[in-house]
C-alpha positions in Angstrom: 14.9 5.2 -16.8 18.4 6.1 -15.7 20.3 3.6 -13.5 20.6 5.1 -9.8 23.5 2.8 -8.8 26.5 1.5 -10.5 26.1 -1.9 -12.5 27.7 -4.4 -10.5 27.6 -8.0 -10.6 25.7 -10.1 -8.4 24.9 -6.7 -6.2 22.7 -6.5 -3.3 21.1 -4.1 -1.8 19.1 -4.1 1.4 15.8 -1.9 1.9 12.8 -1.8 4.7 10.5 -0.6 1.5 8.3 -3.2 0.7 7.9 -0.6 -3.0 11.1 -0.3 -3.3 12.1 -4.2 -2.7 9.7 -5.0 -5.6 11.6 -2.5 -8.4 14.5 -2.3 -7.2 15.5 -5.6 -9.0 14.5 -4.4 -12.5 15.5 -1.0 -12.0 19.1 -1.7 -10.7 20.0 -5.5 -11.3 20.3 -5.9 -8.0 18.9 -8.6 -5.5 17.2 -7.3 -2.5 17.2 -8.2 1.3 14.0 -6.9 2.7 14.1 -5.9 6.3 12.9 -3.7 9.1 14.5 -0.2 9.7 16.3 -1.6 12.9 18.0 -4.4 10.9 19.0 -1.9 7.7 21.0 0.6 10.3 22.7 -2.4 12.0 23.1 -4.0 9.1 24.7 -0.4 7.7 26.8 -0.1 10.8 28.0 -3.7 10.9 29.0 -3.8 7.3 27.4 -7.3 7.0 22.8 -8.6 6.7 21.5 -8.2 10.2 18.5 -9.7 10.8 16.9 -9.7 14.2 13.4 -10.5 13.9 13.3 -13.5 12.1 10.2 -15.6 12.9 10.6 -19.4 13.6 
């Protein structure tokens, strides 16, 4: 399978696909933050993991 990001060392990626989140590690080397679709935009737009609906 051909890579679909660049290698890079100690990446992470974020993701709100449950599929994806459990692949995406052995397909890309990189660790995953799984979150909802609200917390991956904000999380885009803030440049930094948003997370928003964290349960206590």
């Amino acid at each position: 399978m051909t890579p679909i990001m660049p290698d890079l060392a100690g990446g992470v990626l974020m993701t709100n696909s449950g599929k994806f989140a459990h692949y995406a590690p052995g397909n890309t080397g990189y660790a995953v933050l799984y979150a909802s679709l609200a917390d991956c935009v904000e999380s885009s737009v803030t440049g930094r993991p948003t997370f928003t609906d964290i349960a206590a």
